[in-house]
N, C-alpha and C positions, 0 to 999 in steps of 0.2 A: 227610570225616566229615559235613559239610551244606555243600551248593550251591545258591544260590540262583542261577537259573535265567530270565534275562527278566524278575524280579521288578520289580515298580508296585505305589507304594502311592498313591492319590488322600485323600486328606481336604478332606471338601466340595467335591468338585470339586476340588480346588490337588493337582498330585502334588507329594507330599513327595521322589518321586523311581522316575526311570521307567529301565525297559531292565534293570537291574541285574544285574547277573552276578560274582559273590563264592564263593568257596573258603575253608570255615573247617576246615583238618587239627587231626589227633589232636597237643595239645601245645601249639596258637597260644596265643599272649596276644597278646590284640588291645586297644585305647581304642579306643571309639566315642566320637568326638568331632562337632561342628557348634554352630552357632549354638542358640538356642533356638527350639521351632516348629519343627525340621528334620526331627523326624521318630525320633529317637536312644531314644527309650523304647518306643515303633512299634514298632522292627528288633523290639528286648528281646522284647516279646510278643509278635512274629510268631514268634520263632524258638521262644519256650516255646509256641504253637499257642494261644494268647488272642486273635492278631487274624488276619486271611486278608488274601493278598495282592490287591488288585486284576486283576492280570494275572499269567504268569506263574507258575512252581511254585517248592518248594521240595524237596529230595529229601535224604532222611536216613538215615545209617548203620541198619540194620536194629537195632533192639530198645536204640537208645541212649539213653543215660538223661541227662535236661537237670534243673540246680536252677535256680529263677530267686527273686529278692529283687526285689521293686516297690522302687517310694520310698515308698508308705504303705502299710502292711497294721493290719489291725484284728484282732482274734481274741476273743472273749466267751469261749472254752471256759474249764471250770469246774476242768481236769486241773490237776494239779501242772508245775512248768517241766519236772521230770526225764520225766514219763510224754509229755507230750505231746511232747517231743523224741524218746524212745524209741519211741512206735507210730507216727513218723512216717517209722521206717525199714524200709522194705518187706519188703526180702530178709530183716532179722532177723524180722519180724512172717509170712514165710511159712515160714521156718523153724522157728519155735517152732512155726505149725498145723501144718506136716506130720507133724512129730516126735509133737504130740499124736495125729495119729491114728493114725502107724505105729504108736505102744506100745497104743491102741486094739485096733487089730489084736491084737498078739505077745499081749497080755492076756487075749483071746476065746477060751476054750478049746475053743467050738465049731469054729476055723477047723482045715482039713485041715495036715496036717504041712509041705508044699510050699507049704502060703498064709503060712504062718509062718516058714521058710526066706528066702520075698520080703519079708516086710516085714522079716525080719532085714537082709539085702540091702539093703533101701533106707535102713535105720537107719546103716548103712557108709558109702554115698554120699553120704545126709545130712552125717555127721561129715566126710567131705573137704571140703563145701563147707562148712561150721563153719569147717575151720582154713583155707579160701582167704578167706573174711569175717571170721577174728578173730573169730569170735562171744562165744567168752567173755573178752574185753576190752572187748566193747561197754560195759557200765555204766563201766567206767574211762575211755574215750574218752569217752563223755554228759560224764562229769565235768570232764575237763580240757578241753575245747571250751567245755564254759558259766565255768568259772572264770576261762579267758581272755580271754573276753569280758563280765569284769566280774562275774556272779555268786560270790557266796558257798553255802558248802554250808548254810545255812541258806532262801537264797533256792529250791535245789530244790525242798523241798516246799509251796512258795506256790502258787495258784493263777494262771495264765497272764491270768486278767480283770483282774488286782489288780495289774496294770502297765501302766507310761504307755505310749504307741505306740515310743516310744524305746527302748526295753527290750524290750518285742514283737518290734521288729525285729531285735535281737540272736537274740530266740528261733527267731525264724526262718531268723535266717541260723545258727546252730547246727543247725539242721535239714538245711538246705544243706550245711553244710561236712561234715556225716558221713554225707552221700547216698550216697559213692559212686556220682556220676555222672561220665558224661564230660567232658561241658559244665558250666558253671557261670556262668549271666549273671546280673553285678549293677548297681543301676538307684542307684548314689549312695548306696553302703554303709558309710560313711563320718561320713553326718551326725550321727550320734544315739550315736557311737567317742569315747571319752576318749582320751587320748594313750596310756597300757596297752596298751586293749584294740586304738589300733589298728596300736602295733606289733606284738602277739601276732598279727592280723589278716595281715600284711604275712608274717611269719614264715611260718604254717600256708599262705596262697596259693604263698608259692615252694617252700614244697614238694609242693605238688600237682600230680599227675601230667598230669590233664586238661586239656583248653583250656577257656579264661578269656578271657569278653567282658566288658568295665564301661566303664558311662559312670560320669566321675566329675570332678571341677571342684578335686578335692584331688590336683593336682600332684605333690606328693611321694608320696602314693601310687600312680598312676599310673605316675612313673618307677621305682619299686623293683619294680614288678609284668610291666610289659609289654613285649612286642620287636618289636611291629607296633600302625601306628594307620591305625583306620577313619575315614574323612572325608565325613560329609553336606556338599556345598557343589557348591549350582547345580543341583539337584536329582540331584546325582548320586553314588556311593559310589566311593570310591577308597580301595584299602588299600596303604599305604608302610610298608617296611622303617622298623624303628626305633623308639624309644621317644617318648615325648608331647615332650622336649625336640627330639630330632633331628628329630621333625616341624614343631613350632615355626619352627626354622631355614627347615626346606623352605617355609613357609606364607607366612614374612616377603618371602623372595626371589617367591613365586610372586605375592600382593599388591603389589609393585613393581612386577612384570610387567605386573598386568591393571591398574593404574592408569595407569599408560604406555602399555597397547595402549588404553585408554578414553580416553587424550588424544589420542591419534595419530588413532584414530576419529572422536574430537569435530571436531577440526582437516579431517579430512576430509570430514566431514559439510557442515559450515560453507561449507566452499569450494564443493562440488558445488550444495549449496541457493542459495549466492551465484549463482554459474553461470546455475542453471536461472530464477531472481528478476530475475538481470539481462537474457535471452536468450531468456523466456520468449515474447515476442509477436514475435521476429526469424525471417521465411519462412527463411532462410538458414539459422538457425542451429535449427531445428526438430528435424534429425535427430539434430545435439549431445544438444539436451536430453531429447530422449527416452532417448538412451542413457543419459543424468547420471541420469534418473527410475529407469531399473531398477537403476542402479549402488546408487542410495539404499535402492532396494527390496530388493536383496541383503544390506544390511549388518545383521551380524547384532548383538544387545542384547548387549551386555558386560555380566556381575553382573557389580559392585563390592564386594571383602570387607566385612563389617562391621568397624567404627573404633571400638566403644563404648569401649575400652579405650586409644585416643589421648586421650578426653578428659581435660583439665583442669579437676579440682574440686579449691577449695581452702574450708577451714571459716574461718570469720571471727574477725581476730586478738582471740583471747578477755583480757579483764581482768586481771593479772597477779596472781598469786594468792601468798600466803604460803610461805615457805623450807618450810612441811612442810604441803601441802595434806590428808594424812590423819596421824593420830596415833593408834594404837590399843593401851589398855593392856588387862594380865589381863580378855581380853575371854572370858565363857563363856555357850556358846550350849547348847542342849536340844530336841529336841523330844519330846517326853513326856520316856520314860528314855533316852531316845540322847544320846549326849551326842557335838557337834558340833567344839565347841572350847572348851579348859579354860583359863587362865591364857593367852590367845593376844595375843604381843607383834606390831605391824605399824610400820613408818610408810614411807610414803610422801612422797621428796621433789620441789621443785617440777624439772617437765621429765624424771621417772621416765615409760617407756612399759613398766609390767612385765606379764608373759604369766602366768596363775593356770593351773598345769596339777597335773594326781594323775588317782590313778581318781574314776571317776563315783562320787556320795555320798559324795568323801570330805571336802564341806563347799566346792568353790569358787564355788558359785552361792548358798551361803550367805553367803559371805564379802563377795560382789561387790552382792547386796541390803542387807545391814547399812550396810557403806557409802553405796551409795546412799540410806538412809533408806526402803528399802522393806518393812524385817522388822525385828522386834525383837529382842532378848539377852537377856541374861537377868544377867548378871552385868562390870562392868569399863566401862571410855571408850572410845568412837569420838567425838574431837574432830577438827571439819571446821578446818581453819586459816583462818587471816586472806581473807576474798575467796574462799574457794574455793565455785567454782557447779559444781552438778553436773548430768549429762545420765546418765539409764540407758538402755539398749535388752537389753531380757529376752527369753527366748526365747520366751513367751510374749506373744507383742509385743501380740496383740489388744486383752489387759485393758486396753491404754494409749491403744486408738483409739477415735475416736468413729464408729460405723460408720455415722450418716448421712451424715455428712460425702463432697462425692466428693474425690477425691486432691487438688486444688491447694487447697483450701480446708483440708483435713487439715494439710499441709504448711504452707505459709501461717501456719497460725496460730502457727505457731515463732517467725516472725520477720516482725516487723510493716512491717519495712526491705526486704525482699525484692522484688523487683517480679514481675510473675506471668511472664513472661518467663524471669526466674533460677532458676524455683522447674520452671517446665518443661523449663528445662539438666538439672536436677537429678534431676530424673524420669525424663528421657529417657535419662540414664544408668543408670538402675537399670531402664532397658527395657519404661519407659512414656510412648509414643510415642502423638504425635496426639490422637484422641478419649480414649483411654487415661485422658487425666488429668480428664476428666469423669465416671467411674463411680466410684459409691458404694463405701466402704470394705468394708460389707457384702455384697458379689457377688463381691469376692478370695478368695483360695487362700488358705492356712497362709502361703505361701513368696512370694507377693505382696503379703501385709499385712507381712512383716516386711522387704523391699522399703522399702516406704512408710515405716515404721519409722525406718529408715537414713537415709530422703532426709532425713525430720525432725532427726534428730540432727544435720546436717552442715550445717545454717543454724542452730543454737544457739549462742551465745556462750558455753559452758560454756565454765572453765578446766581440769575433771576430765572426763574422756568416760569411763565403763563400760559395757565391751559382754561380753555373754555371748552367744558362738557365733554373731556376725552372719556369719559366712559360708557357715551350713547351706544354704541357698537363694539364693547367687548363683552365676551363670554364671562363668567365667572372666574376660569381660571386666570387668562386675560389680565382679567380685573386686580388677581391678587399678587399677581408679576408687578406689574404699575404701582400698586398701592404699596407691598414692599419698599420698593427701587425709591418712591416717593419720602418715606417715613425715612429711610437713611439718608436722604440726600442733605449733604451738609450748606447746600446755597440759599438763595430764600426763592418762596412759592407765592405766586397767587392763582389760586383754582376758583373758576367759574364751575360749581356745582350746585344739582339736587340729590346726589347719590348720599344719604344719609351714611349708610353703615361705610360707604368707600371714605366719606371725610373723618372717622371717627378719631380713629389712630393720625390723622395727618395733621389735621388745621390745631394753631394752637389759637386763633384769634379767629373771630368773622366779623367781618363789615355787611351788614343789611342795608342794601338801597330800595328807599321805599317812599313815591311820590315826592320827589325832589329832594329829599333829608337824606342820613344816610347818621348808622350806630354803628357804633366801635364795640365789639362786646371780645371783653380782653380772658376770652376762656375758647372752649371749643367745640364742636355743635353740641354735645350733649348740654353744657351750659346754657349754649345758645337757646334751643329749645325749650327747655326750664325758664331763661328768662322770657320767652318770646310766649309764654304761656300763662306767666303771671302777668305779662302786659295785658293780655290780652281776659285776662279775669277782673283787671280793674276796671277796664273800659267796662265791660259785664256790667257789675257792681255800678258804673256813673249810669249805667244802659244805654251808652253809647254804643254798642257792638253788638249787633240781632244776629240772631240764629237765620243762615241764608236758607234755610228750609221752611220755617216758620216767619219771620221778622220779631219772633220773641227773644229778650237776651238771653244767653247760655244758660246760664245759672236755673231762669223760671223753667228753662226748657228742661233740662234734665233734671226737675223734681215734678213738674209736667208728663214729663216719660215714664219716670217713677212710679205716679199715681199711676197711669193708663196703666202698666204691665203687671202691679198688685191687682186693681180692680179685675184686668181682663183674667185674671190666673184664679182669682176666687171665682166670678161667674163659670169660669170654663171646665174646672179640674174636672168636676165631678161627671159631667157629662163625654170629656173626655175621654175617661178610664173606662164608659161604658163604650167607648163608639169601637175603643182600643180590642175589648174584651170582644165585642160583635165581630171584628176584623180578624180575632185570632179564629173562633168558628166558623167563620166562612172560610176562611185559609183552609181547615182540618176537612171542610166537608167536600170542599172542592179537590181534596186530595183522594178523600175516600171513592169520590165521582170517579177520577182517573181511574182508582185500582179497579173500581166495578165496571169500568168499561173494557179494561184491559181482560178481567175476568171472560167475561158476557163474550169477548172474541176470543176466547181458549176454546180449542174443539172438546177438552175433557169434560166444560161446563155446558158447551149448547147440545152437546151427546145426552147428558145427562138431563130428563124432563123436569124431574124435579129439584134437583141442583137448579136448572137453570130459571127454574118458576122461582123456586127462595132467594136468588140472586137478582130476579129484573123486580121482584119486590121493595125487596132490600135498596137498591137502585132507587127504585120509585120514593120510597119513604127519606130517602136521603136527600131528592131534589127538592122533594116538599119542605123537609126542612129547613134548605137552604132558600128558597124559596122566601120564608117566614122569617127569615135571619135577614134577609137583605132590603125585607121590607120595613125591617125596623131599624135596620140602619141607615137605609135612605133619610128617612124622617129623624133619627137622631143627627144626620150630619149635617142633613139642613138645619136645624137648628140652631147647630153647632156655630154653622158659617154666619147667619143672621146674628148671632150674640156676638161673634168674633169682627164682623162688620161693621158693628156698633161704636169697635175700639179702636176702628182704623180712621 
């Protein structure tokens, strides 16, 4: 479907990665994985045609259709979510003009009988491709794609400027997901997902039919998604069978490897330079070293994997804080008429790490500032217990930095104990390295201020740490410095997440806010999950809870499914294995085509009169055959697709 071909990307001079020769077929799920700086957002827009390769081409299934999702997009338009979703889908938006103008036509009673006749004709055609696009299910599909992803039917008719980039990006990737493309690359789609929307997210991907490329740093989506992983490393792209764990495996053993070919090199280095150091000014032994010199000059630089994620950070043993560092009674929250949380009971005890998970808005980043003492209520107690210090990091980290400040001095001023040494460990984990920690707060990103953010928290003596969604903007290794540092911390936590596999090892408790209510479930996601699963199988069972793609409950739905993919696999095998068997003979014959052209331009063959009459024969009876192969494969594939249309 797309070959990238000798492809070179250079930035500033550096290639990000040269030579490159990759096969992406109809169906891959691939991870595009690498370090940061490798170049993984690059591929994203080289392949959606935003950026050009240095060298080399790229060559593309004729008239295939790519969605792509950045990590930021912005959008001002003035449209409602539902229209601007709707006129972003092509095929529907050319089908409603054609249709206007064929009834145009049939309308115009000046046009001849026979002019009228054709656009009756194409009003026909039109309607075939209606029911191969589902056309009149389109508004139903807008709906259950934006619901899933967190909208209310209320939110459709808001305008698209009247939301944060967070929410934007859902918009967009609802644009995506009912493109109807073939491809579909996402660039970290993930970050801005409540726990819901990004199971619904995870559901709708496995059932899509197209290949699916995403960089993405949330693990457990990754694994539930993909069966092959792309690898930036050493400037170079390598694709491995397997999902992001199985590749994991393959990376650890391959790291062993080049650490140990780097010592063995070192070791040899060593000895040969001793050598030449020692024997350098000996007549006798001149011709030695000359050999030693080029031996030196052959050896080639070993990269060494990045380690960010061996280091060891730990937060400093914080003050011992009271048997219930939060106590929150009938607490009620508003803003204007919304009402947040009514009569809302909490407490949190000391050495609690609990996980705040629900949909977006349904109050957990309300919940997480009230406590922290960064928003007010309106009604009821938030008593901080005996000794409890608190630490927030918002997702909106900026408000909290001083952006003259450059990074060690930012940091720094956390903790007055720190030496600047410690505070650069600390940076250098979160993947600011060297001059790095001399630039001004103000000249970072969104996703490096909140970086910064982190490093601060983790030289704070707090006894409470609250973090809301500190893992939108870490890399993987990032991720697993924090998630360590986390899991030791002897104070208690409350995290605002969706990173599944980042809460695993931490949360021992999570509280789900969800339409005004809110669960205490006294285990940890994995629990959570299991029970949020059987809740969600009883409602099934009452058939209170429809399948948002069908409006059937789960249960009839996936024995529904069941049936469709036994029936379709009995009508299809058979006709299948022949279209299979047609496709390997064309394959063989159009092989045979090449050698006997390449022939047919040898001078030993067109010298030769009768060589070359037995060769254009031969030739000839080879096209004919293929010729008669591909006309019955035509007619079996249509077939094929008519029976298989049946099941869709």
């Amino acid at each position: 479907m797309i070959d990238l071909i000798d492809v070179s990307i250079q930035f500033t001079g550096v290639p990000l990665f040269e030579a490159t020769n990759i096969k992406i077929n109809k169906g891959d799920r691939i991870a595009l994985v690498g370090a940061n700086g490798t170049g993984k957002s690059t591929i994203l827009k080289m392949l959606a045609g935003l950026e050009e390769t240095s060298s080399g081409k790229i060559q593309m299934q004729k008239n295939i259709s790519i969605g792509y999702l950045p990590q930021e997009y912005l959008n001002t338009s003035v449209k409602s979510v539902f229209d601007e979703v709707k006129e972003s889908l092509i095929k529907v938006r050319e089908i409603e003009l054609k249709e206007s103008q064929i009834h145009k036509i049939i309308d115009n009673s000046n046009i001849s009988e026979s002019e009228q006749e054709k656009a009756v004709n194409e009003l026909g055609e039109l309607e075939l491709k209606k029911t191969e696009l589902d056309f009149y299910s389109i508004n139903s599909q807008i709906e259950k794609v934006l619901e899933g992803l967190g909208f209310t039917t209320e939110d459709f008719a808001q305008p698209v400027s009247s939301y944060s980039g967070g929410w934007q990006m859902r918009i967009e990737l609802s644009k995506i997901l009912l493109g109807n493309h073939d491809i579909i690359l996402l660039d970290e789609p993930t970050n801005h997902l409540d726990l819901d929307s990004l199971q619904w997210l995870i559901s709708f991907l496995m059932n899509f039919k197209g290949a699916l490329l995403l960089v993405s740093h949330d693990r457990f989506f990754v694994n539930k998604l993909t069966t092959r992983t792309l690898e930036i490393f050493n400037a170079k792209l390598t694709l491995y069978n397997g999902n992001y764990d199985a590749y994991l495996r393959f990376k650890d053993e391959r790291d062993k490897q080049l650490v140990a070919n780097f010592q063995n090199q070192e070791k040899k280095r060593k000895q040969t330079e001793d050598f030449i150091d020692r024997f350098r000014y000996k007549a006798t032994k001149a011709k030695q070293v000359q050999s030693r010199i080029k031996q030196l000059d052959k050896l080639e630089d070993i990269e060494l994997p990045e380690f960010e994620g061996k280091i060891k950070l730990r937060f400093p043993e914080p003050p011992r804080s009271g048997s219930l560092p939060v106590d929150i009674k009938l607490l009620t929250k508003k803003y204007d008429d919304k009402l947040v949380f009514e009569n809302f009971d909490f407490r949190l005890e000391r050495g609690d790490k609990i996980a705040f998970v629900g949909p977006n808005g349904a109050g957990k980043t309300t919940l997480a500032k009230i406590i922290a003492d960064k928003i007010n209520y309106n009604s009821g107690e938030v008593i901080l217990g005996h000794n409890t210090i608190t630490s927030y990091y918002a997702q909106e980290v900026a408000v909290d930095l001083d952006l003259e400040k450059d990074l060690l001095d930012s940091v720094m001023e956390s903790s007055i104990e720190s030496t600047p040494q410690q505070i650069r460990t600390i940076l250098g984990s979160f993947l600011f390295n060297n001059d790095d920690v001399f630039k001004k707060v103000k000249v970072l990103s969104g996703g490096e201020k909140s970086r910064v953010a982190l490093a601060k928290i983790m030289i704070t003596k707090a006894n409470l740490i609250i973090l809301d969604e500190p893992t939108n903007h870490l890399d993987y290794n990032s991720k697993l410095v924090l998630q360590d540092a986390l899991v030791n911390f002897s104070g208690s936590l409350i995290i605002v997440s969706h990173d599944v596999d980042f809460l695993k090892p931490i949360a021992n408790k999570v509280l789900e806010i969800r339409k005004l209510k809110s669960t205490l479930f006294p285990g940890g996601i994995d629990y959570y999950l299991t029970k949020r699963e059987s809740i969600i199988e009883r409602e099934d069972s009452d058939g209170s809870s429809k399948s948002l793609a069908t409006g059937v409950n789960r249960k009839d739905q996936k024995r529904i499914d069941a049936e469709i993919r036994n029936n379709k696999h009995s009508a299809t095998k058979i006709l299948k294995k022949e279209v299979e068997k047609l496709e390997s003979k064309i394959e063989n014959l159009e092989l045979q085509i090449e050698d006997l052209e390449i022939a047919l331009g040898d001078e030993k063959v067109y010298s030769n009169t009768q060589l070359s009459a037995a060769k254009n024969k031969e030739y000839e009876n080879v096209k004919n055959e293929l010729d008669k192969i591909y006309s019955v494969w035509t007619e079996k594939s249509e077939e094929l697709e008519n029976i298989e249309s049946e099941f869709n």
